[in-house]
C-alpha positions as CSV (number, residue, x, y, z in Angstrom):
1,X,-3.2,-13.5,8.4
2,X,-5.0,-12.9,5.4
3,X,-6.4,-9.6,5.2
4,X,-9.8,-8.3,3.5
5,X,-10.3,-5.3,2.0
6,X,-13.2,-6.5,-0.4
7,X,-15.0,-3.0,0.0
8,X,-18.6,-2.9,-1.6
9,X,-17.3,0.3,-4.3
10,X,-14.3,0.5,-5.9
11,X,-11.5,2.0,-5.2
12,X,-9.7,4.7,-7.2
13,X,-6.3,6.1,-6.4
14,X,-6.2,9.4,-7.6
15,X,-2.2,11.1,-8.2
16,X,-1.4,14.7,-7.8
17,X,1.0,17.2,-9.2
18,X,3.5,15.4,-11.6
19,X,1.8,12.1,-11.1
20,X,0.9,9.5,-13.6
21,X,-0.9,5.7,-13.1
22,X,2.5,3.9,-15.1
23,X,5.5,4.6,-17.4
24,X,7.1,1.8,-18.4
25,X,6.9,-0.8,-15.9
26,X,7.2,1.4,-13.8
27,X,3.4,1.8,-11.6
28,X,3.3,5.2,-9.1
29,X,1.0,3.2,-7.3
30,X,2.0,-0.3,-8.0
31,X,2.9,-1.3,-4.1
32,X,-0.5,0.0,-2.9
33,X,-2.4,-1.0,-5.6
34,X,-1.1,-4.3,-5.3
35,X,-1.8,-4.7,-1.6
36,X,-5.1,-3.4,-1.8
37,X,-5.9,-6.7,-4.8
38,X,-4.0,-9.2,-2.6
39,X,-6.6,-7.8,0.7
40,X,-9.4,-8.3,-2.0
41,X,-10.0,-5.1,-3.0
42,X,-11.0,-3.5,-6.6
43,X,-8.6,-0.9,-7.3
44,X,-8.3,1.6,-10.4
45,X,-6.1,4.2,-10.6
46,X,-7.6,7.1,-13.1
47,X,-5.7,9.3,-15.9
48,X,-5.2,12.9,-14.9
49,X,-3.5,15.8,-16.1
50,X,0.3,16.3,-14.7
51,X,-0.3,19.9,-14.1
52,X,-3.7,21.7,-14.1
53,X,-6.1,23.5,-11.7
54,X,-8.3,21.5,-9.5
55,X,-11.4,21.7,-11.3
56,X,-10.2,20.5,-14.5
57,X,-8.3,17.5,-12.8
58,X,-11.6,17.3,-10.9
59,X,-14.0,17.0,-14.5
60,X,-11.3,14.8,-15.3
61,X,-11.8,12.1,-13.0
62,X,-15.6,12.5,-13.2
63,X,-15.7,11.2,-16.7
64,X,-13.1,8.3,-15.7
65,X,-15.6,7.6,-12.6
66,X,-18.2,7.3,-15.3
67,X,-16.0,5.0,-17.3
68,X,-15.0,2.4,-13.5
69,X,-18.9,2.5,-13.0
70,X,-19.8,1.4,-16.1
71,X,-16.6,-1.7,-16.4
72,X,-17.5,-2.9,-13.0
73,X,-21.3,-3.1,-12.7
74,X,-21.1,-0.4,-9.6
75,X,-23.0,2.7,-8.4
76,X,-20.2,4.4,-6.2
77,X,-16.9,4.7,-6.2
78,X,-14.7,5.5,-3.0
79,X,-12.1,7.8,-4.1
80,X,-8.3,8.2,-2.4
81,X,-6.4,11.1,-3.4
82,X,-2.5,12.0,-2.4
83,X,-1.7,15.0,-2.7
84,X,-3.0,17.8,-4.9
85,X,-5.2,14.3,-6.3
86,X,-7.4,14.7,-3.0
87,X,-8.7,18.6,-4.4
88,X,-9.5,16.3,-7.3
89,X,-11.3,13.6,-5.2
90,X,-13.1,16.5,-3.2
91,X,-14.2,18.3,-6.6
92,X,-15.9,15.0,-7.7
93,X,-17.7,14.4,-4.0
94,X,-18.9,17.3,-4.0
95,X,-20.6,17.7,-7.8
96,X,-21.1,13.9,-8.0
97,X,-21.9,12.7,-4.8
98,X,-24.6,10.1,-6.3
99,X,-21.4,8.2,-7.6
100,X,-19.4,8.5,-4.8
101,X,-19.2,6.9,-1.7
102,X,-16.0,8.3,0.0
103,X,-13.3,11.0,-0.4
104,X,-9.7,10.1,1.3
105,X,-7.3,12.9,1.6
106,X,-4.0,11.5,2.3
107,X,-1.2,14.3,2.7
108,X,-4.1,16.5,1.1
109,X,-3.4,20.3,0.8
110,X,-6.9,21.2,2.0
111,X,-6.6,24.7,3.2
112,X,-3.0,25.5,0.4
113,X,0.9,24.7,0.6
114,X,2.6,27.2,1.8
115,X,5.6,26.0,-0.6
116,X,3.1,27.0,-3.2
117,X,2.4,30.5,-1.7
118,X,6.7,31.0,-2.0
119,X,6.5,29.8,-5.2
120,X,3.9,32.0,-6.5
121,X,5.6,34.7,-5.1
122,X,8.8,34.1,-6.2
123,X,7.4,34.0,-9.9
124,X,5.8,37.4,-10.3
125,X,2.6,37.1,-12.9
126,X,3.9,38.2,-16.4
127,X,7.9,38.6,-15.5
128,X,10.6,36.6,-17.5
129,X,11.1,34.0,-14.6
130,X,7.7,32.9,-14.2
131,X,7.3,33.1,-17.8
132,X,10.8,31.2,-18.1
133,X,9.5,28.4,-14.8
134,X,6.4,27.9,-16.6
135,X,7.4,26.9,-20.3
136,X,10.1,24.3,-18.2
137,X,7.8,22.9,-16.0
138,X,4.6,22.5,-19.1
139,X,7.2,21.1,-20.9
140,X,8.6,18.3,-18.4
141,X,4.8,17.7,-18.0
142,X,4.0,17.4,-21.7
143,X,7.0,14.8,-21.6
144,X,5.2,12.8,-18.6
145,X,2.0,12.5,-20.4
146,X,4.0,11.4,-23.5
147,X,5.9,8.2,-21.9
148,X,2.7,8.0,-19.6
149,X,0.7,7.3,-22.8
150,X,-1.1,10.5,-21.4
151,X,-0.6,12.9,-24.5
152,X,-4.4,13.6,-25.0
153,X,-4.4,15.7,-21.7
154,X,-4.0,19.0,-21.3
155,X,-1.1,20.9,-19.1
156,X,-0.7,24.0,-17.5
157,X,1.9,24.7,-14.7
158,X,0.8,28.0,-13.6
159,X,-2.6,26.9,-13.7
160,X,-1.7,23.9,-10.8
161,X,0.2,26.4,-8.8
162,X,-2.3,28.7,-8.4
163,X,-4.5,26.3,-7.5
164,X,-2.5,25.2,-4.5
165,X,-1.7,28.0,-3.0
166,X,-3.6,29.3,0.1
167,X,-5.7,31.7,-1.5
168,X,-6.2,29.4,-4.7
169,X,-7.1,26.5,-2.4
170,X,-9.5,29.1,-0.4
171,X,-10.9,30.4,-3.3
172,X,-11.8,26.5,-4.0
173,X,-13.5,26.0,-0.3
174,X,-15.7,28.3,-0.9
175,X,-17.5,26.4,-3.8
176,X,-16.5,22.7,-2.2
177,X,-16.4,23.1,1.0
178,X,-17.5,19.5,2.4
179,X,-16.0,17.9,5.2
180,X,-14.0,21.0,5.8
181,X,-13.3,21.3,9.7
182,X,-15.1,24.6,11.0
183,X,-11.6,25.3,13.1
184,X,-8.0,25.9,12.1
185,X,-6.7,22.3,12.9
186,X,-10.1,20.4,13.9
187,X,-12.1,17.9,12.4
188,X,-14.8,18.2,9.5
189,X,-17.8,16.2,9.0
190,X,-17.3,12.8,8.1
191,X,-20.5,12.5,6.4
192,X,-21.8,15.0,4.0
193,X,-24.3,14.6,1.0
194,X,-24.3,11.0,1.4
195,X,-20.1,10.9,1.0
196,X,-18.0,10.0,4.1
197,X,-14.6,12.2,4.4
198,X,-11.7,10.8,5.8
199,X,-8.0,12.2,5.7
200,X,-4.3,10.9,7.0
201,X,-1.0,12.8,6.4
202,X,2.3,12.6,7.6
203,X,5.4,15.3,9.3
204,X,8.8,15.5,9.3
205,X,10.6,14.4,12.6
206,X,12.0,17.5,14.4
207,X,15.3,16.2,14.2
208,X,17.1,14.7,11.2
209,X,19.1,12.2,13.5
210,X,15.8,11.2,14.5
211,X,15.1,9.4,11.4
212,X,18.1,6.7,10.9
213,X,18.7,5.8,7.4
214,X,15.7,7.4,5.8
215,X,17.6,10.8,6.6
216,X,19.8,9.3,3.2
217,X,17.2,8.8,0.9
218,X,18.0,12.3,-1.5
219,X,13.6,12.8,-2.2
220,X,13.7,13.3,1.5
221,X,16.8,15.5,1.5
222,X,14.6,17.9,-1.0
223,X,11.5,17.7,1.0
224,X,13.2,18.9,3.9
225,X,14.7,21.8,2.7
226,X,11.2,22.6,1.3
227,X,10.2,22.9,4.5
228,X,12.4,25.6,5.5
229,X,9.7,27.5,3.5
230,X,6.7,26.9,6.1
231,X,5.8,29.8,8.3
232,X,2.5,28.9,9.8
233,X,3.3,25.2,10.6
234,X,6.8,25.4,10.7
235,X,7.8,22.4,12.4
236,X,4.6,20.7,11.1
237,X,4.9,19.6,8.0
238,X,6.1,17.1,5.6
239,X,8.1,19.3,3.4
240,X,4.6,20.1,0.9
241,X,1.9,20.4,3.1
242,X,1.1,21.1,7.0
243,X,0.1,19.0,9.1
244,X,-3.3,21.1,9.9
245,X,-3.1,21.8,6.1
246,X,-4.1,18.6,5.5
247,X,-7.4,18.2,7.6
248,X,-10.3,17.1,6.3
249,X,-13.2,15.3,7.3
250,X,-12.6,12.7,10.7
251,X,-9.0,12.6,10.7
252,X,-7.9,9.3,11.1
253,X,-3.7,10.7,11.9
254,X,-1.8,14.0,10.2
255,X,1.7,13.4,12.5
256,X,2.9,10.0,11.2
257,X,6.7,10.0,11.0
258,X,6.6,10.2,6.8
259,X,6.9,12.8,4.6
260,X,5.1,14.1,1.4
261,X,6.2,11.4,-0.7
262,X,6.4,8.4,2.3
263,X,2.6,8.6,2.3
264,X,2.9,7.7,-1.1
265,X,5.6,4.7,-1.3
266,X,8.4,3.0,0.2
267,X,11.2,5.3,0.7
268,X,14.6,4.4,-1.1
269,X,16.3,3.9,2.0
270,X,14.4,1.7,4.6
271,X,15.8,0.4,8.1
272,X,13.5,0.1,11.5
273,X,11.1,2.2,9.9
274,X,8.0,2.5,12.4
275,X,5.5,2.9,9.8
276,X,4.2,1.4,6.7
277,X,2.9,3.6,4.3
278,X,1.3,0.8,1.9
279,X,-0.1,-1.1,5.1
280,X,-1.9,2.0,5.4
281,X,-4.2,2.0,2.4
282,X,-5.2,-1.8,3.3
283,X,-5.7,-0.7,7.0
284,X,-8.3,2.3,5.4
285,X,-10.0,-0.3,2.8
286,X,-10.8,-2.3,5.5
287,X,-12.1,0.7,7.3
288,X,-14.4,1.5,4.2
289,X,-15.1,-2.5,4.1
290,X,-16.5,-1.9,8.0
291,X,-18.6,1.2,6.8
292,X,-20.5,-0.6,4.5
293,X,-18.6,1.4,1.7
């Protein structure tokens, strides 16, 4: 059956930490992206800093919003965001909301990551390690914007981690804080300044022999033992983020069997999986479509 995604505004996928729109022929989003065109669907996917706090991501996809109006004769813009992309998305709703007509969070850290709160704890501000983590990690990200074709843009690591840890992230509700539920695990507002919220985000399964062959593929094997660092949502997460976390406007699910980087792509190892990440994108277009958006 043909499926039709044709929504009025355009669609922009928006990447997170260490994310990129291609290198080589290789396309971070190139499954999605692909399946929302075949469903009909206008799809962009905008050039952000690797590593950098939210705001500056955020002004960063303002001007490429600018730049997608202008090419494609629209007013609005609906904007999905994985990961530390959807503090991006939110940043642009909520300064821009004239040119945009939804915000998706999709394994969102909306309230922090709780890895991020180890992390910045681990690295003590002005100490040889973080000093030491920081020059590694500006440096892998200078060499993603350089085979990205992304060597105009700035980068700073301890910027990005600060900016996604609870109190970072908290500090950044307070200025943006639509479609944020009122309660610890509720909903928010779906509709706020004339931009709908939506958000969808994933867990890992309880146990490992739970999850067949994807238990093999080795990004998952990291994620898990990144969970081991969640406290507050302990068995609710998906190795990044919690599940409550990740809440933000009507949640549409936040406990589908994937982890950080399923709601993002196909895993490497794939066998009676229940859920299809990339069908979920089409199944939210054509949600937009039904909005009017």
């Amino acid at each position: 059956m043909q499926r039709n995604a044709d929504t009025q505004y355009p669609i922009l996928l928006v990447h997170g930490l260490f994310g990129f729109e291609r290198i080589g022929t290789f396309e971070l989003f190139h499954d999605i992206k692909q399946a929302l065109r075949n469903a009909g669907a206008r799809v962009f996917v905008p050039h952000l800093s690797a590593t950098h706090s939210n705001e500056t991501r955020g002004e960063q996809l303002l001007s490429q919003i600018e730049r997608v109006l202008e090419g494609a004769g629209a007013n609005k813009v609906n904007l999905i965001g994985h990961s530390q992309g959807a503090l991006a998305a939110r940043y642009a709703g909520a300064v821009a909301p004239y040119a945009v007509a939804s915000v998706t969070s999709v394994s969102g850290p909306n309230h922090g990551s709780e890895l991020a709160d180890y992390l910045r704890k681990a690295l003590t501000p002005g100490r040889l390690p973080e000093q030491v983590a920081e020059t590694i990690v500006n440096l892998f990200a200078d060499f993603l914007s350089l085979i990205s074709g992304n060597r105009q843009l700035p980068q700073n690591a301890i910027a990005a981690l600060n900016a996604l840890t609870t109190e970072g992230v908290g500090a950044f509700n307070e200025k943006y804080p639509q479609g944020l539920p009122r309660t610890w695990g509720g909903k928010g507002r779906e509709l706020v300044n004339g931009v709908r919220y939506y958000s969808w985000s994933g867990i890992l399964q309880g146990n490992i022999l739970d999850e067949g062959a994807h238990a093999l593929d080795p990004l998952h094997g990291f994620l898990r033992a990144f969970s081991q660092y969640f406290t507050t949502e302990a068995a609710q997460n998906d190795g990044m983020v919690g599940r409550y976390s990740s809440h933000l406007g009507t949640v549409i699910r936040s406990d589908h069997a994937l982890d950080h980087l399923g709601t993002l792509r196909q895993p490497a190892v794939q066998i009676g999986k229940k859920v299809d990440p990339v069908d979920l994108y089409v199944q939210h277009a054509e949600r937009l479509k039904k909005a009017g958006l």
